[in-house]
N, C-alpha and C positions, 0 to 999 in steps of 0.2 A: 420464376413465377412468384408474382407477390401474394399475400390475403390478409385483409384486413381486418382486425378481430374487435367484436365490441367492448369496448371498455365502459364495465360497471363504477359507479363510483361507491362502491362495498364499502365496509367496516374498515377492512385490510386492502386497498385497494392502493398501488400505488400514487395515484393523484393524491389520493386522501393522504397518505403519509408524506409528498412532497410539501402538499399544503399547510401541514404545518410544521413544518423545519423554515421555508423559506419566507424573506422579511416582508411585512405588513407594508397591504396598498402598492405591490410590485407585482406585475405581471410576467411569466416566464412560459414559455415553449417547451413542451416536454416532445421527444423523438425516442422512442422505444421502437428495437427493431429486433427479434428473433428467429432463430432457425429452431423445425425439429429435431426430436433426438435423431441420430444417427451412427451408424455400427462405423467405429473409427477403429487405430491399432490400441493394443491395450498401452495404459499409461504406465505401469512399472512390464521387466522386462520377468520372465519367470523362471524357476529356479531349470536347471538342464532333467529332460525327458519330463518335461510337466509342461500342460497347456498354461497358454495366455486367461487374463481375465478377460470376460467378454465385455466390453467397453462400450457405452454411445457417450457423444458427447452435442450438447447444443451450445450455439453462439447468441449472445447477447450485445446489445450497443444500444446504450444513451446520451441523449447530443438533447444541451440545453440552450434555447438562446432568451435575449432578450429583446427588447426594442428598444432602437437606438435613434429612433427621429427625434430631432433638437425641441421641436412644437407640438404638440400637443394636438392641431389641426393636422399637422402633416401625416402623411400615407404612412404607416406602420415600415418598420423595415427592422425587419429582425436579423441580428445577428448572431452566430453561434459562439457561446462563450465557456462550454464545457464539454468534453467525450468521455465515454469510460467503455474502456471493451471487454466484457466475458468472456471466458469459458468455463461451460459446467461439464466434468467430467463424472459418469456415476457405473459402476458396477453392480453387482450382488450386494457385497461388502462395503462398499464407503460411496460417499458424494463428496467428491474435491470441484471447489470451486476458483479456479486461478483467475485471479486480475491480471489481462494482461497489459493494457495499458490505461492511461488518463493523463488526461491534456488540458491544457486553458488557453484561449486567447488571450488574454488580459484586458476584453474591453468590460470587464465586470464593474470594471470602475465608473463607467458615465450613468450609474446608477447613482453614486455620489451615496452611499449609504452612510449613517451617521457612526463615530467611532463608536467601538463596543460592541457593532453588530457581531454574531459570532458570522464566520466565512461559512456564504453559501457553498462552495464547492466544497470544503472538507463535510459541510453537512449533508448535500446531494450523498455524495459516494459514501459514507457509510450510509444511510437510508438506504441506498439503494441495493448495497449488499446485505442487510439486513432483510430486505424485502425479500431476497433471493434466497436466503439460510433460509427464512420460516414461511414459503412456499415449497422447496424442493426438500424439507426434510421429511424423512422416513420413519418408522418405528424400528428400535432399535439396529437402525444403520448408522455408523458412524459419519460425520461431517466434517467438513476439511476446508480452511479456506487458506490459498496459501497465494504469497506473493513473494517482486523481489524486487527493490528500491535503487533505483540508478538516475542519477540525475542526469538530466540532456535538457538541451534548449527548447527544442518542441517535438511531438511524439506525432502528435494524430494533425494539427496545423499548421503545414511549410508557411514559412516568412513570419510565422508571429513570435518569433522571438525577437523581431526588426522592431515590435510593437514596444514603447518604452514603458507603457501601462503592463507589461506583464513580472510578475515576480518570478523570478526564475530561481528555485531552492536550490543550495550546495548540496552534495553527498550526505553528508551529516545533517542537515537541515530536512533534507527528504525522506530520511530513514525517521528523523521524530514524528512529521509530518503522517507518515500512514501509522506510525504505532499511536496516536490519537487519534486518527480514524476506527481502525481497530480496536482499539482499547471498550468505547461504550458498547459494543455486541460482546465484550467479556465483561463489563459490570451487569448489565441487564440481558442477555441469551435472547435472542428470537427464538419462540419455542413452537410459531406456529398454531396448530391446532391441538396438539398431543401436550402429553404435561412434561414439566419442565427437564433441562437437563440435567442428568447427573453428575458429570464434571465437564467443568469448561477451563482449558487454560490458553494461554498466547504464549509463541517462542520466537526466539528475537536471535539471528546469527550473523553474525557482520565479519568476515573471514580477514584475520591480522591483526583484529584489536582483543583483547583481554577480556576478563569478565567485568573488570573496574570501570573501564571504560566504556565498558556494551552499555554497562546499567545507567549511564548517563545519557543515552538514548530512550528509556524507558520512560512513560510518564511520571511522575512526582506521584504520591500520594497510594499509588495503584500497581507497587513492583509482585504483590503477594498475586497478582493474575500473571503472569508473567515468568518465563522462566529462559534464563541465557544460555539453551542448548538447542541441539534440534530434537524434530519428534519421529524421524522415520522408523525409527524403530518401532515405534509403539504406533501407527499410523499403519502399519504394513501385514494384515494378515498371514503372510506368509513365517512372519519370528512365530506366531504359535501353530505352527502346522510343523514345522521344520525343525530338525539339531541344530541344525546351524544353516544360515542366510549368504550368502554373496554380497557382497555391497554393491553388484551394480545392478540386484533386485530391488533395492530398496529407495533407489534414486528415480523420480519421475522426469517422464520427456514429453517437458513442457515447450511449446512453442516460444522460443525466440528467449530460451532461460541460459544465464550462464553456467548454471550447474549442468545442463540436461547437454550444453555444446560439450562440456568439460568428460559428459559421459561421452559420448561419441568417437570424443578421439581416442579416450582409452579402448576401449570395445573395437576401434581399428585398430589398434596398436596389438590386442591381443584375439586378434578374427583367425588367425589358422595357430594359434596355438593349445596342446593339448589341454593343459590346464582347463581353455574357456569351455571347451568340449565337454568335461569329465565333471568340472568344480564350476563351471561359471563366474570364473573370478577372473582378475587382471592383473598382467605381470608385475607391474611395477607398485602400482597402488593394489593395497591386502586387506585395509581394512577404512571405515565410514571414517575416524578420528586423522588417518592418513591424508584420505579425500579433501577433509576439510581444512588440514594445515597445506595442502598442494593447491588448493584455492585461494590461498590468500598470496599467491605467486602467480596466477597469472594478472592480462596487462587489464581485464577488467576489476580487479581487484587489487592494485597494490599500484605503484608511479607518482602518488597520490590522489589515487580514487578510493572510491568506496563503494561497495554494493551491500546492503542489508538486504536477507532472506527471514523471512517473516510468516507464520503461523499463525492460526487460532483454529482449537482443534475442538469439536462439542460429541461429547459422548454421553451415551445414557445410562451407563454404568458408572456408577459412583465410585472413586476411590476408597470409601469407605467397606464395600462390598471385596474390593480386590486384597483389600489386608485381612481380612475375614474367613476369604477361602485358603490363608493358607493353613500350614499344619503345626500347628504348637508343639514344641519341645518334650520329651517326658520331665525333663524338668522343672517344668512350668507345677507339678502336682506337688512338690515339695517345700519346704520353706527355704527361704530367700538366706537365710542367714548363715545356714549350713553347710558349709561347705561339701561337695560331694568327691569322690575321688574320681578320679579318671585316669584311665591306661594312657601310657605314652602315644602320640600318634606320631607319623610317620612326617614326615617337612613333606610337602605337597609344593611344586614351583608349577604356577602358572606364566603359562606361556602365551604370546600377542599373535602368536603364528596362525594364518588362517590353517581350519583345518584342509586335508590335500583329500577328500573322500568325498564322493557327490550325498548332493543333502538328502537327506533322507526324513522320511514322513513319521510323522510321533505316534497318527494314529492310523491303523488299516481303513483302506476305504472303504465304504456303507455295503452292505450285498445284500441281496432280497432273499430271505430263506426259502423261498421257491426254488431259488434258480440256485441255490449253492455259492460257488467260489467267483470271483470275477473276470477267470479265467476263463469258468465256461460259459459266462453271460457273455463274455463277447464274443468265443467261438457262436454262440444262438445266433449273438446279430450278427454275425459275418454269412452265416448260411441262411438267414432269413434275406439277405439283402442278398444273397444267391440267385435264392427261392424267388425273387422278386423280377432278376434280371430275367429269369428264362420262361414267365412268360414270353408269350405271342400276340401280339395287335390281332386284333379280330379284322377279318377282312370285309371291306364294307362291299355291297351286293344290291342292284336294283336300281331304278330310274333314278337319277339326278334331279333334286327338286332345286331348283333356283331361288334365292332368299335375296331379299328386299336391301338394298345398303339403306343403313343408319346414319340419318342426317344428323346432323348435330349443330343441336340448336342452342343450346347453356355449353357457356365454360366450366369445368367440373375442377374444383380443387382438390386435387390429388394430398396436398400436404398435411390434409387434416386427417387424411385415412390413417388412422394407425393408435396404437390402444395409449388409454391415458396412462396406466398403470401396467407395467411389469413387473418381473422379478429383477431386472435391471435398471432400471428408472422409475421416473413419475413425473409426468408433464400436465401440471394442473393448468385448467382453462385461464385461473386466476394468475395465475405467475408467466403467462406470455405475454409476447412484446405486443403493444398496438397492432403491429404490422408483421407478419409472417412471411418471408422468405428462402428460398431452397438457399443452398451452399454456393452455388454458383454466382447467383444474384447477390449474396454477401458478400462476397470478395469482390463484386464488382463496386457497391456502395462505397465497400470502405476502399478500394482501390481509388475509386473519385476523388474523394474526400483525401485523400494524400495528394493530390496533381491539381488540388486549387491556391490560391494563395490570400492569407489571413495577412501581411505585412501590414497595409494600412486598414482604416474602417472605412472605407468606400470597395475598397477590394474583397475586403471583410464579407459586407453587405452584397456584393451581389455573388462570390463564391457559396454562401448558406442560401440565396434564393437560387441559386441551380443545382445544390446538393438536394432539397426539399424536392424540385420541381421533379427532376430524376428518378428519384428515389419512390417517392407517389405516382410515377407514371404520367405526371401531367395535372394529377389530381390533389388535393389538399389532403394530409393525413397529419395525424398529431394532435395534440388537444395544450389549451393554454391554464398555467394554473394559476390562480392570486394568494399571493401568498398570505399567511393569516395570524405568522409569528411576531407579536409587539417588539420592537427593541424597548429593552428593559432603562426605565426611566433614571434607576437609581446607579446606571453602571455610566451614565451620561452626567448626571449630577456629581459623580465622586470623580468622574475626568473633569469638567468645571472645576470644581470645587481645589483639585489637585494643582490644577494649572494656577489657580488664583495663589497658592501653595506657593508655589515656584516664582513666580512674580513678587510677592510681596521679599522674599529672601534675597531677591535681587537687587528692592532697592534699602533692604537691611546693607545690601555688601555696600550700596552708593550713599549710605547715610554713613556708616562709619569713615570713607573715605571724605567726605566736608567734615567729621568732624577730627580728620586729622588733620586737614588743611588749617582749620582757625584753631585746632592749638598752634601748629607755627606761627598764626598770625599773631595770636597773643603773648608768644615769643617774643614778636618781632616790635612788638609794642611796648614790650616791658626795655627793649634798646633804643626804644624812644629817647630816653632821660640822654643819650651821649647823641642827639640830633646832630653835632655836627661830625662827628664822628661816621654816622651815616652815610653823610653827604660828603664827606671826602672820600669814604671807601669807592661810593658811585663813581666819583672821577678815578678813582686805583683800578675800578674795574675795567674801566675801559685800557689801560695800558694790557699789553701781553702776557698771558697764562700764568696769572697772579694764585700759589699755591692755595688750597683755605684755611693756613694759618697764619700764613705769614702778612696779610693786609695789614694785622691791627702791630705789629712792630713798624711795616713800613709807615704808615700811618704817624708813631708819634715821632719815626726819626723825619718824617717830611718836617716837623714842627720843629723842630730843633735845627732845623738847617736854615726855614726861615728867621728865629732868632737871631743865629749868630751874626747872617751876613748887619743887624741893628747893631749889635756889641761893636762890631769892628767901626762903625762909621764913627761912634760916639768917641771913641778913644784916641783917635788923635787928635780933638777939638780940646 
């Protein structure tokens, strides 16, 4: 069941923020499609004899085209030249938002934009994740945006990698590519409507390469946002509840992630052993530093491939706050220069061994001083819900009055029934797709959209008029934006100006090369004065592979040779 939602053009309104990213005097097709929230499995896995978090999560998808008619009279015909697929996963405690994919056709090009333009699609997709941070954030719940960079030919449109207009990035090219996407939501935070964040940083893990190497993934200018580790730790409510964590609580299962397959097959490998039972941990891999050097072994990551796992995490607890609470030394009350004595202590070896004890809780949980211990709160509701069952249905008695069947006249959208605000999400009016679709009907969309074929632009063109047609029921839905960003004049002038640049040195290299040419000429002038000299060598030259020194010896013995045969005639006269 689809439902089609008004789109205001707000302050914060996603058209509003397309329109001005995207380039002046171009018109573009925006396709927003989402689901509501809904109760999925939780996204990390929980420590042994403790519940799951209680998890919804909604889908998101945007698909941009352009128009691609050659005339300006001719019939419109748009074709689709971008996707980007969500998911928003949100508990109590965090809002993760995973990218999971994003695709291009490559016909962005018959736009012919001028050079300098900055690239619509690296601009769309962060907008658009920006859009999504500072609608779905919460007061003091943590935010998550996490992805994982794998380069392939085409993700969301079969055959357009056939398309010779598409740039298709390497590994390493794809991994820069979103850490610039990501990058401006950590210079400038989506804050939303609430005040700003407390700390925001980005983390960048490419499994086999070093920290030397990461950091040349990282943008220029902007490494102090940025940090070459992961964040689960610090990401995972459960490290400040618990002595100690599992690492395969801390690992999310993400649709179609390499990390999240890499769990799975541990977690079979250790499904009937006691260990998973007692500690929740995995035979072979012990600890998160383990995981992530056994990931750079498998064949999506090492053969030479590359997969970068990528972060930006937005908290509203300041790091300044967290060195604050901790607890100062008694030392700190004395002066610095004096040394104090201190008793021997004992050598302390720590050890990498997971501990072998199930985790255990830092703090007793919450009891109601009513009810006492937590022991006897749940003995109450075990006998209230007793108490509950042994009722008896009341037996019904007397004529049978016969009621009227309900016709039904209006189709009633069931997908809106359900509250904007939980304690586990927040589905604001503002932050939904155009179009509102159940679970079902989204997999079927995007199931389409993978079984058409973008190879050429006529095939192009009419797979996006039957994804559209489909998808709206027959009906038009979507809205067109123009875009309203100048390309900047001066980044055009200094390509000009560059290129004249390069031209003129070019013909620097072809004016020194004539003017080596007529010095030899003036060489060759100054051997003028031995003119016959010249002219014998011409005939020398044509005899066979005359060295280049030896001409001007043969040369004056040719002359010598004509003399003599005169000497000899004269002498016996």
């Amino acid at each position: 069941m689809t439902t089609p939602t008004p789109n205001e053009p707000g302050e914060d309104s996603l058209r509003k923020t397309l329109a001005e990213i995207l380039p002046k005097d171009h018109q573009f097709g925006i396709y927003h499609l989402s689901t509501p929230p809904r109760r999925v499995d939780a996204l990390y896995s929980a420590p042994p004899n403790e519940r799951p978090d209680r998890t919804y999560c909604e889908n998101h998808f945007l698909a941009v085209s352009i128009d691609a008619s050659s005339k300006p009279d001719d019939p419109k015909k748009p074709v689709l030249v971008l996707g980007v697929e969500i998911f928003i996963f949100t508990t109590a405690f965090s809002t993760t938002l995973f990218v999971s994919k994003a695709d291009s056709t490559g016909y962005l090009q018959l736009l012919n934009l001028p050079k300098g333009t900055p690239s619509p699609i690296r601009e769309v997709c962060a907008a658009f994740v920006a859009f999504l941070v500072g609608k779905r954030r919460r007061r003091d719940v943590q935010f998550v945006v996490s992805l994982f960079a794998r380069a392939q030919a085409q993700y969301l449109f079969p055959g357009s990698s056939e398309n010779s207009g598409k740039h298709v990035l390497d590994d390493r090219g794809l991994v820069k590519w979103w850490c610039r996407v990501l990058n401006p939501l950590l210079e400038s935070p989506p804050r939303g409507a609430l005040s700003p964040w407390g700390n925001v940083k980005g983390y960048l893990v490419v499994p086999g390469l070093d920290t030397y190497e990461t950091r040349a993934l990282v943008p220029r200018g902007s490494t102090s946002h940025w940090c070459l580790e992961h964040p689960l730790e610090h990401i995972s409510h459960y490290t400040r509840e618990f002595d100690w964590v599992p690492p395969r609580c801390l690992i999310p299962k993400f649709p179609d992630d390499p990390k999240s397959r890499f769990r799975d097959e541990l977690d079979e490998e250790a499904a009937k052993s006691g260990a998973m039972r007692t500690e929740g941990s995995w035979k072979s891999v012990k600890t998160l530093d383990m995981f992530w050097e056994m990931m750079a072994y498998r064949q999506e990551c090492s053969s030479g491939r590359m997969t970068g796992f990528i972060w930006a995490v937005f908290d509203d607890v300041g790091e300044e706050k967290e060195d604050a609470a901790k607890l100062h030394t008694p030392s700190a009350s004395f002066q610095e220069g004096m040394p104090l004595p201190e008793t021997p202590k004992r050598e302390t070896k720590f050890s990498c061994v997971t501990p072998t004890t199930t985790p255990r809780k830092l703090f007793p949980p919450k009891t109601d001083p009513a009810i006492g211990s937590p022991t006897k709160a749940t003995s109450e509701r075990k006998q209230s819900k007793k108490s509950k069952k042994k009722k008896k249905k009341k037996k019904l008695t007397g004529v049978i009055v016969p009621r009227k069947p309900k016709i039904k006249t209006a189709q009633r959208n069931y997908l809106l029934d359900r509250p904007t605000t939980t304690a586990y999400y927040y589905w604001p009016p503002a932050g939904r797709g155009d179009k509102i679709v159940d679970e079902a009907d989204y997999k079927r969309i995007v199931e389409l959209l993978l079984h058409l074929d973008f190879a050429t632009l006529d095939k192009a063109a009419g797979s996006t008029r039957r994804w559209i047609s489909e998808v709206g029921m027959g009906s038009g839905w979507g809205y067109e934006v123009m875009g309203t960003r100048a390309v900047p004049t001066q980044t055009v002038a200094a390509a000009a100006s560059t290129g004249a640049a390069v031209n003129n040195l070019s013909g620097l290299v072809k004016r020194k090369r004539t003017d080596t040419t007529a010095q030899g000429e003036g060489g060759a002038t100054v051997n003028v004065l031995g003119a016959g000299l010249v002219r014998r060598k011409s005939k020398d030259e044509q005899q066979p592979a005359p060295g280049p020194s030896d001409p001007a010896v043969r040369v004056l013995g040719a002359g010598l040779v004509r003399k003599k045969p005169k000497a000899e005639a004269e002498g016996p006269k």
